[in-house]
Rosetta silent file (secondary structure, phi, psi, omega in degrees, C-alpha in Angstrom):
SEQUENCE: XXXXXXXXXXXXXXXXXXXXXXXXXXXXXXXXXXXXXXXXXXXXXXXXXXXXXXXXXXXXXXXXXXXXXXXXXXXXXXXXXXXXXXXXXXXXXXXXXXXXXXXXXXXXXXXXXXXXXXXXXXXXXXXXXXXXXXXXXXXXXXXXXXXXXXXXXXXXXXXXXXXXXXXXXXXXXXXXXXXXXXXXXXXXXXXXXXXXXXXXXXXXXXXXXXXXXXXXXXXXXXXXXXXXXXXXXXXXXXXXXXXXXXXXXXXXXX
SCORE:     score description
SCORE:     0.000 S_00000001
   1 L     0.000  148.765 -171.692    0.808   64.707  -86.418 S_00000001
   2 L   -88.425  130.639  174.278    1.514   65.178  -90.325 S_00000001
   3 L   -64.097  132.966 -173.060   -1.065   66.453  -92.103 S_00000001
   4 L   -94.404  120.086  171.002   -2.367   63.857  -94.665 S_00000001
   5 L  -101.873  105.518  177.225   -2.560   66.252  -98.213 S_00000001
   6 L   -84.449  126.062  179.570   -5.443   64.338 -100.800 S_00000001
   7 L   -88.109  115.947  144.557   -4.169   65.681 -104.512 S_00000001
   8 L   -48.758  140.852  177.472   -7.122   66.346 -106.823 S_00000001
   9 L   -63.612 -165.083  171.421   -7.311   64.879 -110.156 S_00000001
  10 L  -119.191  149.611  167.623   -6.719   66.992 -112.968 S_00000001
  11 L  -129.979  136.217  178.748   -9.693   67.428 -115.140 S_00000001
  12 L   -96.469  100.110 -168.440   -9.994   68.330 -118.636 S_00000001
  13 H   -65.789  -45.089 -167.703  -13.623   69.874 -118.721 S_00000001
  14 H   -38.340  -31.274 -178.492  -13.364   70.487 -122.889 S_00000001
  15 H   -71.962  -40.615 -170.219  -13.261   66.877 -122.887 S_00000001
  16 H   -70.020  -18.567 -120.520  -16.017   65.961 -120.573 S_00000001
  17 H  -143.452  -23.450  145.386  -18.052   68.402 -122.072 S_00000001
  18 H   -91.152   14.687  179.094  -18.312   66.646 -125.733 S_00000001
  19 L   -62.935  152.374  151.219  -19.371   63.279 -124.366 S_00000001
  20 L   -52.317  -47.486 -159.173  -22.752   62.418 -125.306 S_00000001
  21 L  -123.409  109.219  152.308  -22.886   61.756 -121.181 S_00000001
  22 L   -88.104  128.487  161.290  -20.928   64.549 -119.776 S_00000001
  23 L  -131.185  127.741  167.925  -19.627   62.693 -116.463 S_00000001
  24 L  -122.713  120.756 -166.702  -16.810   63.863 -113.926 S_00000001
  25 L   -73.907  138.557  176.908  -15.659   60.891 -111.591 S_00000001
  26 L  -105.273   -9.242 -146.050  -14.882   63.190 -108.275 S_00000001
  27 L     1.380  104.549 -174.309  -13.613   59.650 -107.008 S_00000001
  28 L   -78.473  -48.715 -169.715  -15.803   59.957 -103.972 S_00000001
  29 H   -72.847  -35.850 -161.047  -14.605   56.675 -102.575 S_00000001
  30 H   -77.987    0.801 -170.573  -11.188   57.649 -102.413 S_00000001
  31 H   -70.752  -62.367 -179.419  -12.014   60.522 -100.624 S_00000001
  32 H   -56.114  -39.179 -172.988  -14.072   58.493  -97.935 S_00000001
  33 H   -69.694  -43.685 -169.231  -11.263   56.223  -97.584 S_00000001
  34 H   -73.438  -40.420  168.237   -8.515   58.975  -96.970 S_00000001
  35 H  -102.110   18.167  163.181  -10.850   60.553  -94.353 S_00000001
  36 H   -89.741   -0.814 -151.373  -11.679   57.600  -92.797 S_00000001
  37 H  -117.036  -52.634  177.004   -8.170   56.952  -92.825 S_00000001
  38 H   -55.045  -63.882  156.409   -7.578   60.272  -91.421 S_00000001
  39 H   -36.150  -92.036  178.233  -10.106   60.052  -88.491 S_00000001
  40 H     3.754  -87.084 -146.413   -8.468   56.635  -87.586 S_00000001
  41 H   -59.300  -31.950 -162.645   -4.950   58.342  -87.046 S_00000001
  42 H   -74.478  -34.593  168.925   -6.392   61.610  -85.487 S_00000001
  43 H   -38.666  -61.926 -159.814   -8.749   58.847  -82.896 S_00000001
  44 H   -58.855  -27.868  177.256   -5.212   57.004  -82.149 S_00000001
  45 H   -64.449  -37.238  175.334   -3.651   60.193  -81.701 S_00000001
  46 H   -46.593  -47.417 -155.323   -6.484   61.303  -79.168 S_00000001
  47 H   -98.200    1.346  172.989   -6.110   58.002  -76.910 S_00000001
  48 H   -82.540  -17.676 -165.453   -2.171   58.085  -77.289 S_00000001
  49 H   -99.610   -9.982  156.884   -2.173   61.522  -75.781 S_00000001
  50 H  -102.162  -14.140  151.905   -4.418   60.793  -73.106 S_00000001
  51 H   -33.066  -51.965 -171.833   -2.997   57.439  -72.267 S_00000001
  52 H   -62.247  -99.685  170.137    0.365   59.978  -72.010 S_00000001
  53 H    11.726  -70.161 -162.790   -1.607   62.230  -70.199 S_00000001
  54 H   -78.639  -28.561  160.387   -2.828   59.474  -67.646 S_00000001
  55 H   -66.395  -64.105 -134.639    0.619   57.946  -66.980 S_00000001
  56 H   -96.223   -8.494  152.071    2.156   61.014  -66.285 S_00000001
  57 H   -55.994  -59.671 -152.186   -0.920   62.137  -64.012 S_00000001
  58 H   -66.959  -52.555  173.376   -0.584   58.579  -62.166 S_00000001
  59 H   -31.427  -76.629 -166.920    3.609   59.292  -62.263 S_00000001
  60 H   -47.867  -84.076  174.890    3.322   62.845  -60.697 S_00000001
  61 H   -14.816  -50.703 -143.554    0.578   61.412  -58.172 S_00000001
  62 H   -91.620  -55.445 -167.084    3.103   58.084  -57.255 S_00000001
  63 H   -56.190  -36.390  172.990    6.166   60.821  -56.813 S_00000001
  64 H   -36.437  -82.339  175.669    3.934   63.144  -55.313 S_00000001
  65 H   -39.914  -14.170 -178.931    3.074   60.300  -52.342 S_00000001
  66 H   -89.351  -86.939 -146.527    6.938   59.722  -52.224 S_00000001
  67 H   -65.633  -35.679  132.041    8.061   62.897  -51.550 S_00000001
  68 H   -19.838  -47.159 -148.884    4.494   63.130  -49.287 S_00000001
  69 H  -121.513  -63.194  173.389    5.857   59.846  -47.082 S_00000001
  70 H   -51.949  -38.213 -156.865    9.842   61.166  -47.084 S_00000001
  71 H   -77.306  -56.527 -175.517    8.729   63.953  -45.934 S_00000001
  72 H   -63.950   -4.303  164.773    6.723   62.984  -42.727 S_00000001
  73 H   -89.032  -22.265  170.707    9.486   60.427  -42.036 S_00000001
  74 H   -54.541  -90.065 -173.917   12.047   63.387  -42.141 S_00000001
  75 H     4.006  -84.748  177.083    9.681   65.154  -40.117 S_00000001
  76 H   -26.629  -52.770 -170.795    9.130   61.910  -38.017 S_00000001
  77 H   -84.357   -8.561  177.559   13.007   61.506  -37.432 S_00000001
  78 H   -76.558  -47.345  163.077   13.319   64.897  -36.706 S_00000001
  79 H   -62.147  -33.462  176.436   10.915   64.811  -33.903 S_00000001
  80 H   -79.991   -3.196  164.601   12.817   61.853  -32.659 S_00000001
  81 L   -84.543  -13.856 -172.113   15.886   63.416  -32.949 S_00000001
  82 L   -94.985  -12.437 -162.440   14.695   66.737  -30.673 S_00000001
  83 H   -92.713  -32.812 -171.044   13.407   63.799  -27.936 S_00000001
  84 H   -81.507  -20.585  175.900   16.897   62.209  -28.036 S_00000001
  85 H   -54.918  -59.442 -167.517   18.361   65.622  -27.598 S_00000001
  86 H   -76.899  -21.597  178.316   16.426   66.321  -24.402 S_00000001
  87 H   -84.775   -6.421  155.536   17.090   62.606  -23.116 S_00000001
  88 H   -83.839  -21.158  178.151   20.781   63.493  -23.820 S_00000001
  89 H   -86.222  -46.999 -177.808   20.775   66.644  -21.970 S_00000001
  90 H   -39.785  -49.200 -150.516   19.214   64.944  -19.133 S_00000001
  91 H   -70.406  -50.289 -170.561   21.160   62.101  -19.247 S_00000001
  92 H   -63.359  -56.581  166.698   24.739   64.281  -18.888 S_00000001
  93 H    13.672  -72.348 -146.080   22.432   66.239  -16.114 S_00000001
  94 H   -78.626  -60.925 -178.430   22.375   62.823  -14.664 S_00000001
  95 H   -65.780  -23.372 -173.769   26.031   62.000  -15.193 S_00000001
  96 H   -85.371  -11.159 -167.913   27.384   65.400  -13.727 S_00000001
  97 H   -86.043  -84.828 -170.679   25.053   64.647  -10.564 S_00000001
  98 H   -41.028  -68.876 -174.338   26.211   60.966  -10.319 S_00000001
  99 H   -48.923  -39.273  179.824   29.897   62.058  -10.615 S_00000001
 100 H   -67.141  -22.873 -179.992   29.668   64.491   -7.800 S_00000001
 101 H   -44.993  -75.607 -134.228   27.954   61.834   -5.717 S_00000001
 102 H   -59.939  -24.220 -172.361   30.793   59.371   -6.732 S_00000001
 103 H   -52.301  -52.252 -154.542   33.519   62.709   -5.847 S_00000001
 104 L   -66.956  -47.246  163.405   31.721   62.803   -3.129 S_00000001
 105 L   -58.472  -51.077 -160.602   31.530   59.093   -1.964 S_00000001
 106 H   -67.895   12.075 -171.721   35.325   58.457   -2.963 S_00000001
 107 H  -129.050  -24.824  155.463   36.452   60.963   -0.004 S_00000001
 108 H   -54.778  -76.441  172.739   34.236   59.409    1.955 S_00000001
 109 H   -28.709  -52.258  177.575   35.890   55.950    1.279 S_00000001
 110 H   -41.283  -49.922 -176.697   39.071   57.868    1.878 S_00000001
 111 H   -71.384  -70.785  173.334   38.181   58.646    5.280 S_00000001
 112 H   -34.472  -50.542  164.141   37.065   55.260    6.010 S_00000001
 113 H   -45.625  -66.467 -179.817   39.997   53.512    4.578 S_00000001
 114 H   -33.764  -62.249  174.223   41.966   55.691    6.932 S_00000001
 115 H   -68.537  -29.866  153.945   40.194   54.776    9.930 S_00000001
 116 H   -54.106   -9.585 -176.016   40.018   50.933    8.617 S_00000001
 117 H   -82.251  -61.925 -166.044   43.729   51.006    8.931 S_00000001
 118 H   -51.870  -53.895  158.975   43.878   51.866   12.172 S_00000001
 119 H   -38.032  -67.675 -160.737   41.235   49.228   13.447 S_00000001
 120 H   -77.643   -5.783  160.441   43.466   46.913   11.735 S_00000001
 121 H   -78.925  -20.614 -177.404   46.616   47.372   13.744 S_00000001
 122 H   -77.226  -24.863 -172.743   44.492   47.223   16.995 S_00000001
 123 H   -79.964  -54.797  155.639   43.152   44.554   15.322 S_00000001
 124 H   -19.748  -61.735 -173.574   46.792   42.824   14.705 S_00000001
 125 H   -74.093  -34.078  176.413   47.329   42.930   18.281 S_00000001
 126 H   -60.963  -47.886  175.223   43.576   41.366   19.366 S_00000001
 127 H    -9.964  -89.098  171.621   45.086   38.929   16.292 S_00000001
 128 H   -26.895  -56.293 -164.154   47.999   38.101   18.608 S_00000001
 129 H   -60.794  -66.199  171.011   46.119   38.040   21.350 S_00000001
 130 H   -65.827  -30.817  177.082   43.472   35.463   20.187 S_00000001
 131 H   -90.197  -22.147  154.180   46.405   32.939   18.825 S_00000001
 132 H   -78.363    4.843 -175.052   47.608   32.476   21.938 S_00000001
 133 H  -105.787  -20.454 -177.472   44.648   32.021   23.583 S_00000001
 134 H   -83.427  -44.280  176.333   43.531   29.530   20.412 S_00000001
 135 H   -63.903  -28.082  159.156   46.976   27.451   21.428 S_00000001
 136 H   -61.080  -35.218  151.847   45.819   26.980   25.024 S_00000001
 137 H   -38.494  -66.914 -158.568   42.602   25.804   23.476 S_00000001
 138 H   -65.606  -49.698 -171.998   44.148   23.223   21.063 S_00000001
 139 H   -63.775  -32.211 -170.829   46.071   21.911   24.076 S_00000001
 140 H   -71.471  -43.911 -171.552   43.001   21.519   26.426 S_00000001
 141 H   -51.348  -69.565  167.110   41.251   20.289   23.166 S_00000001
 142 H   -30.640  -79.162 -166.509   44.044   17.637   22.637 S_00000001
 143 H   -36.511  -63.027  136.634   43.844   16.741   26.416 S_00000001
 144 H    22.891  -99.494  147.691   40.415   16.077   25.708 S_00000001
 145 H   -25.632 -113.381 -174.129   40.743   14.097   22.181 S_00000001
 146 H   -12.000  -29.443 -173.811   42.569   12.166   24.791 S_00000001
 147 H  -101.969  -43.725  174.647   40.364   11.491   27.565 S_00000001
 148 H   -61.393  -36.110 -168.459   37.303   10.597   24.980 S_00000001
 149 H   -62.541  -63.058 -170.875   39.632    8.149   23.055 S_00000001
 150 H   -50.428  -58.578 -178.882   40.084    6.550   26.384 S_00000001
 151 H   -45.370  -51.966  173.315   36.165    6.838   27.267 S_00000001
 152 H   -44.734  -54.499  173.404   35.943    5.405   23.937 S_00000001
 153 H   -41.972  -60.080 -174.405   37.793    2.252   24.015 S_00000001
 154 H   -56.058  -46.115 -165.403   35.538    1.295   27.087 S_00000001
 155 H   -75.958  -29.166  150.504   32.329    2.205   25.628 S_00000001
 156 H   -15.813  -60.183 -172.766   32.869    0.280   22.266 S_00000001
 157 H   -85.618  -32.880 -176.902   32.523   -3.326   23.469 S_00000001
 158 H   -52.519  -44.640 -155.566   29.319   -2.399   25.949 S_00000001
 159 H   -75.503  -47.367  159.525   27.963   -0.580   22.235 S_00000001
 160 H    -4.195  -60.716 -142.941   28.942   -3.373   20.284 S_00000001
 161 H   -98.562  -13.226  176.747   27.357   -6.039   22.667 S_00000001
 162 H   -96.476  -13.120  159.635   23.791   -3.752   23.055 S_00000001
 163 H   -33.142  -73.934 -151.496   24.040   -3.689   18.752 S_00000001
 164 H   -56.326  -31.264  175.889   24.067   -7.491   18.718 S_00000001
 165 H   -59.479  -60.031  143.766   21.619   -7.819   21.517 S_00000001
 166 H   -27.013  -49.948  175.321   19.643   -4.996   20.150 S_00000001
 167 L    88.277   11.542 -151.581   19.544   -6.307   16.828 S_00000001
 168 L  -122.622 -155.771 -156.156   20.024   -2.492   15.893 S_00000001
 169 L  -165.341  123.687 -178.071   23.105   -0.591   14.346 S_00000001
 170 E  -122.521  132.131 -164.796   24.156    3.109   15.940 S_00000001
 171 E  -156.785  133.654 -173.735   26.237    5.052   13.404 S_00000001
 172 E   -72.970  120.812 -165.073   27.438    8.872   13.508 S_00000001
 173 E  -122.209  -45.183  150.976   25.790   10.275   10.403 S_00000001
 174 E  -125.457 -154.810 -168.728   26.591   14.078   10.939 S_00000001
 175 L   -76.549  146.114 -171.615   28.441   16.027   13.471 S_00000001
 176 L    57.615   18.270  167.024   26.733   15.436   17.236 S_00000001
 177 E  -132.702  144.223 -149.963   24.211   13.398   15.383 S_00000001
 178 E  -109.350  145.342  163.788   23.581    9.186   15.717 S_00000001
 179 E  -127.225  141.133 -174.435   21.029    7.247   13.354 S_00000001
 180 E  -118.367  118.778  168.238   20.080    3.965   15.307 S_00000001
 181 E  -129.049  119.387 -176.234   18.314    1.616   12.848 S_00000001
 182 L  -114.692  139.300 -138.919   16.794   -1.368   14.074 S_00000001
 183 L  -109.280  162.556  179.100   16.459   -4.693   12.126 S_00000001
 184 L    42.311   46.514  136.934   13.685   -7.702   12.749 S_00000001
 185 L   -46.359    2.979 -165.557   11.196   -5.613   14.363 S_00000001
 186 L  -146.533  105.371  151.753    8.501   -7.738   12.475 S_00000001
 187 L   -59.833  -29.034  171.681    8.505  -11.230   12.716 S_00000001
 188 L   -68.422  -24.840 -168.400    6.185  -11.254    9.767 S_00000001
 189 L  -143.296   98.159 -173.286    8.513   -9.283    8.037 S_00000001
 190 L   -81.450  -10.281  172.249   12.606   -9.587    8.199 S_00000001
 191 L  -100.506  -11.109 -172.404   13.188   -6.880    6.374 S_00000001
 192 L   -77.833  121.349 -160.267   11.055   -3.904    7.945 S_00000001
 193 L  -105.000 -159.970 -164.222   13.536   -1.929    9.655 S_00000001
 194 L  -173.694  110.632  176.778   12.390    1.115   12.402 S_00000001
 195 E  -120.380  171.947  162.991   15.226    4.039   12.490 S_00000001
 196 E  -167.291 -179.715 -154.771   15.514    7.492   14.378 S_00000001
 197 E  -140.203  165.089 -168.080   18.121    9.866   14.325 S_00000001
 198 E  -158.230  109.929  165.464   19.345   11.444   17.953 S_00000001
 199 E   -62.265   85.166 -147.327   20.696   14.736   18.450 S_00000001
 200 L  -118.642   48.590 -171.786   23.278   14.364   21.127 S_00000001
 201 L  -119.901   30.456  150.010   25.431   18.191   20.444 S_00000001
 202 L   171.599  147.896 -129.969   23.980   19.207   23.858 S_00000001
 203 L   -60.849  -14.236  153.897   23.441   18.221   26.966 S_00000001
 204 L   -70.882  118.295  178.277   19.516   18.174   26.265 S_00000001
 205 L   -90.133  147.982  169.917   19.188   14.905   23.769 S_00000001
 206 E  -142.123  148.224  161.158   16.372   15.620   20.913 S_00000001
 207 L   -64.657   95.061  170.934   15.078   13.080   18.262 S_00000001
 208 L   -75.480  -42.153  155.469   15.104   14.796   15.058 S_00000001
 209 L  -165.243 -178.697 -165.852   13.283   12.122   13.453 S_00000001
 210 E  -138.446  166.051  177.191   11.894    9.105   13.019 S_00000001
 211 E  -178.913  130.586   -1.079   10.222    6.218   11.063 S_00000001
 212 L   -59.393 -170.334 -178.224    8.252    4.400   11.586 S_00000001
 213 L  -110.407  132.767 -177.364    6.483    7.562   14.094 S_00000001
 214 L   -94.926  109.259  171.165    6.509    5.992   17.486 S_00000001
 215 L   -36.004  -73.035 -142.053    3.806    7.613   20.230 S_00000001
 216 L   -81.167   18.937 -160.688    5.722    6.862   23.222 S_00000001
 217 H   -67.442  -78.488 -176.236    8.684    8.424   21.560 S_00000001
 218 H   -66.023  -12.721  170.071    8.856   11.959   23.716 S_00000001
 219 H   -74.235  -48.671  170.659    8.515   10.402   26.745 S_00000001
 220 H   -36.081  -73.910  153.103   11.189    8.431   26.051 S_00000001
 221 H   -23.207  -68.900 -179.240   13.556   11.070   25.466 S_00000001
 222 H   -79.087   14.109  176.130   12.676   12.822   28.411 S_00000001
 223 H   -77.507  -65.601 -168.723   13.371    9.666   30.407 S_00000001
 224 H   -57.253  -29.808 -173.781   16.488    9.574   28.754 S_00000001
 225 H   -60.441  -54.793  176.927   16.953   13.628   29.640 S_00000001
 226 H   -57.542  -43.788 -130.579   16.776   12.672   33.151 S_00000001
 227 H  -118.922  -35.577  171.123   18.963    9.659   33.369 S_00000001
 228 L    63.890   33.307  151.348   21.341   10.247   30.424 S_00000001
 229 L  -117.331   92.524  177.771   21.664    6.294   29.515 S_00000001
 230 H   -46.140  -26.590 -160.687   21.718    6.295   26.022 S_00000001
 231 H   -72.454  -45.543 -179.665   22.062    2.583   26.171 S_00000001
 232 H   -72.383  -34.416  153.048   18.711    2.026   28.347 S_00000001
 233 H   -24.789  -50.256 -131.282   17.296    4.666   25.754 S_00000001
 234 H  -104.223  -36.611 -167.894   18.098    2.741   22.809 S_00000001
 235 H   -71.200  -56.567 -153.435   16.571   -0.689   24.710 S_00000001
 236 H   -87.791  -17.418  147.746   13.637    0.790   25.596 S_00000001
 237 H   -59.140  -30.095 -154.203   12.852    2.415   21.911 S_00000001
 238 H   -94.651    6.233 -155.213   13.491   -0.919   20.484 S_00000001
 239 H  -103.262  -38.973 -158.340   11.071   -2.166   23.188 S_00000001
 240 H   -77.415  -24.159 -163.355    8.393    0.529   22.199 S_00000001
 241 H   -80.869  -50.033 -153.717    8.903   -0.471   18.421 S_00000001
 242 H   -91.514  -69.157 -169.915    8.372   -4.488   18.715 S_00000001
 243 H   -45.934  -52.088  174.383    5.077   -3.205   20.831 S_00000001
 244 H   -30.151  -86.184 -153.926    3.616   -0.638   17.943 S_00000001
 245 H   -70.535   -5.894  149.190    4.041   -3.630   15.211 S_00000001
 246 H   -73.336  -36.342  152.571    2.442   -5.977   17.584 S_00000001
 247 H   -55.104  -60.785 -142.427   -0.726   -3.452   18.070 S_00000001
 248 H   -94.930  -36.407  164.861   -0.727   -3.029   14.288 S_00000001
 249 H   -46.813  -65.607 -166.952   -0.544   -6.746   13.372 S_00000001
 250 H   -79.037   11.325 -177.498   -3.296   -7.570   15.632 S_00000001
 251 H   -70.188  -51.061 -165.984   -5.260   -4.782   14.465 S_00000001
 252 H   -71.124  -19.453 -176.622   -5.048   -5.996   10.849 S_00000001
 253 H   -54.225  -83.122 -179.267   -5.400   -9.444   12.328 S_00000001
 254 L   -57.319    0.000    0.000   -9.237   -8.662   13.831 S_00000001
């Protein structure tokens, strides 16, 4: 800060000193004014330099906490860099272990292929073996084919004429198995049909299911087990059916 210099008047005492009134103006005010003026700047200077002061405390402090925060994240990455270390040493550990397995396995395989070869020339020859024995098959199968297609023809007009009789409809739905669905079981009702499905892919027949569910059902079946006339089967379900919705009518009936 510049020093503020106040310049005295000049005084001439000889003069002041033949007044009537000797007076010397000291000018007093301008005095007060210069060092009130003075004060002022030396005040502003005080609160500029601790204002300075107080930023560059709060600065140092804010870098301080930076360099404070980088540090524990080096730190921090540092630790995580010694953890990835040891989960890297492990991990090759891990890899030289797993390769000797797989060394270990592939000579294995090696062996195995080798003895898979051989099985497959013996197996070549069971090959051989088995397609001629599958062509004596096809022909007995054929022969076969042949003898049902014959069976067939006959059996056709008898199933035909117990449909129409029946009132019911026998239809192959998968392989060995028939769904028999039979129509105007309900006089009250021309539409309410009565189905079941018949297992017939061995020499035991079984009902896989049914609807409506018929009591007298398993007896049936094992009627049929005995006698092995699907046709008298099929009569005497549709017989068993027309009774049920006659019990159930006159139930609702009373």
């Amino acid at each position: 800060m510049a020093a503020h210099v106040v310049r005295l008047p000049q005084i001439n005492l000889a003069a002041v000193l033949v007044e009537q009134n000797p007076h010397i103006d000291l000018k007093l005010h301008n005095y007060e004014n210069s060092t009130r003026n003075f004060l002022k700047a030396l005040t502003n200077y005080k609160n500029r330099a601790i204002s300075t002061i107080a930023d560059r405390r709060k600065y140092q402090s804010t870098e301080k906490k930076k360099v404070l925060e980088k540090t524990q994240l080096v730190e921090t990455e540092t630790n995580q860099c010694k953890l990835r270390e040891i989960e890297l040493v492990a991990e090759l550990e891990r890899e030289k272990q797993e390769r000797k397995d797989a060394e270990l396995s592939v000579a294995a395989f090696k062996r195995q292929l080798a003895s898979l070869r051989e099985k497959c020339s013996s197996i070549e020859v069971e090959i051989e073996h088995y397609r001629a024995v599958t062509e004596n098959l096809r022909r007995e199968k054929d022969k076969e084919r042949s003898v049902l297609s014959t069976h067939a023809s006959h059996v056709s007009p008898e199933l035909l004429s117990c449909e129409q009789r029946l009132s019911c409809f026998v239809e192959g739905i998968q392989k060995d198995r028939l769904l028999v669905r039979f129509q105007h079981i309900d006089r009250y009702d021309s539409g309410r049909e009565a189905t079941f499905v018949l297992d017939v892919s061995t020499r035991l027949y079984k009902v896989i299911t049914s609807s409506p569910h018929l009591p007298t059902l398993p007896l049936l079946v094992d009627a049929l087990n005995d006698s092995g006339d699907i046709f008298d089967f099929i009569r005497q379900v549709r017989k068993g059916y027309g009774e049920l919705v006659t019990k159930v009518t006159q139930s609702i009936a009373s």
